[in-house]
C-alpha positions as CSV (number, residue, x, y, z in Angstrom):
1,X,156.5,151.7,-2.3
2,X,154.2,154.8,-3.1
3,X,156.4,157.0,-0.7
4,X,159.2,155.8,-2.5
5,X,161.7,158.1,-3.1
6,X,164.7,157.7,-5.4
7,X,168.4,158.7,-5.0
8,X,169.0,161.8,-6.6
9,X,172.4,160.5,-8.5
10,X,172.9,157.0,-9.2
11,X,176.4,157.5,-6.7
12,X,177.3,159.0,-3.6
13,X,179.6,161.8,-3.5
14,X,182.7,161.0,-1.8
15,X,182.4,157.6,-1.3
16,X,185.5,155.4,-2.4
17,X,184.9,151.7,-3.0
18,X,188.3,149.6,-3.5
19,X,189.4,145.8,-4.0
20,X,191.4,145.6,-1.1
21,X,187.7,145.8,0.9
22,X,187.2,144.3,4.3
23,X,183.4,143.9,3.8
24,X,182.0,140.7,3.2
25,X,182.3,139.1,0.0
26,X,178.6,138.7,-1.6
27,X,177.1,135.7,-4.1
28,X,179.1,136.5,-7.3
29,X,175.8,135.5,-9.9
30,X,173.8,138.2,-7.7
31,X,176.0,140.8,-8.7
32,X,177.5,140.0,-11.6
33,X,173.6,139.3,-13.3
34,X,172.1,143.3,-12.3
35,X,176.1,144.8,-13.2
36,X,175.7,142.6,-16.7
37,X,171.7,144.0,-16.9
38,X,173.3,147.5,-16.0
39,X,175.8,147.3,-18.1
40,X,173.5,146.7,-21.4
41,X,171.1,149.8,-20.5
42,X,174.2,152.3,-20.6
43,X,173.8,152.4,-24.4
44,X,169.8,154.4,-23.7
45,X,171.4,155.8,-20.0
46,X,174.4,157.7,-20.6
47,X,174.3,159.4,-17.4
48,X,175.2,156.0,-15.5
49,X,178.0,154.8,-17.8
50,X,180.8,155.8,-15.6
51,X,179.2,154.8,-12.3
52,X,178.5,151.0,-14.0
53,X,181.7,150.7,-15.2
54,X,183.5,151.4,-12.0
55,X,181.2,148.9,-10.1
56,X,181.7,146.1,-13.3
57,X,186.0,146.4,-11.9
58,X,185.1,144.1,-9.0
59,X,183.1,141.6,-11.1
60,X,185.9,139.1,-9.8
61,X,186.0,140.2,-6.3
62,X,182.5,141.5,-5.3
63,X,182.0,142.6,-1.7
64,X,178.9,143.8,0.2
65,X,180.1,147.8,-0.5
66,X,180.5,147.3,-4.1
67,X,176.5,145.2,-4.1
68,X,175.4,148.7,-2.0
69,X,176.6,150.9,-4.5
70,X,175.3,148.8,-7.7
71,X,171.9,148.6,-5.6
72,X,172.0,152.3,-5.3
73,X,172.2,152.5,-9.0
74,X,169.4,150.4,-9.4
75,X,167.5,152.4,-6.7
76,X,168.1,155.3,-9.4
77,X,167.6,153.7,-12.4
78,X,164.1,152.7,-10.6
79,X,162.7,156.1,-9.7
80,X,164.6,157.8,-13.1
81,X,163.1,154.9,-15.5
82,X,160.9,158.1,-17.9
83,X,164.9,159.2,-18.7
84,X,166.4,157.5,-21.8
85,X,167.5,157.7,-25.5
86,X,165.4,156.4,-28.2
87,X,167.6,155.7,-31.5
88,X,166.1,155.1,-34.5
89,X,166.6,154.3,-38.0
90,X,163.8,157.4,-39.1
91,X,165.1,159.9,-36.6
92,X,166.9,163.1,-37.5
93,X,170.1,163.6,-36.5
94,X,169.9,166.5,-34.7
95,X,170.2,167.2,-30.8
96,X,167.2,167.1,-29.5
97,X,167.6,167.9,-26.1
98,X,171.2,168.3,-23.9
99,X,171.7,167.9,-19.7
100,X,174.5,168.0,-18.0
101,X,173.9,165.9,-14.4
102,X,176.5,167.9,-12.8
C-alpha cells in the first residue's frame, strides 16, 4: 500500500451506470453499509455529494458496476482523507478557503 496511488476524482469521466445493468447483481448489506457510511461523510466532503447520491439510486438494485464506482469513491476518499470541513460552534463565519474540483 506505500505505492498506493489514489484516483484523482472520486468518478470516472464518461462513464454511465444505469438500473437496467446486465452485470451481476452484488450482496445488497456490502453496498448498501459503505453507500450509508458514504452518505454520512458528505456533510465534511462536499466534493463527493453528487457522485454518492447517484450511486445511493441503486440501493435496491445494486450490481457489480454500481459496487466499482462506489469502490472508486472510496479509493478517493482513501488517498484525499487530509480534505474536509471542520464546523464549529467557535468558528467565524467567514470563507476560509474556496476550490472548485472542476
Amino acid at each position: 500500500m506505500e505505492d498506493y496511488k489514489p484516483p484523482p476524482s472520486p468518478f470516472l469521466s464518461g462513464v454511465k451506470i444505469s438500473a437496467t445493468c446486465t452485470s451481476p447483481e452484488v450482496d445488497a448489506i456490502l453496498y448498501r453499509q459503505p453507500v450509508g457510511k458514504l452518505l454520512y461523510l458528505t456533510h465534511t466532503r462536499p466534493n463527493i455529494s453528487f457522485v454518492v447520491g447517484l450511486i445511493a439510486w441503486f440501493m435496491q438494485n445494486q450490481h457489480e458496476s454500481h459496487w466499482k464506482a462506489a469502490k472508486r469513491i472510496l479509493h478517493y476518499v482513501h488517498g484525499t482523507v487530509q480534505f474536509w470541513i471542520h464546523y464549529s460552534a467557535e468558528a467565524s463565519p467567514l470563507l476560509v478557503r474556496f476550490t472548485d474540483y472542476d
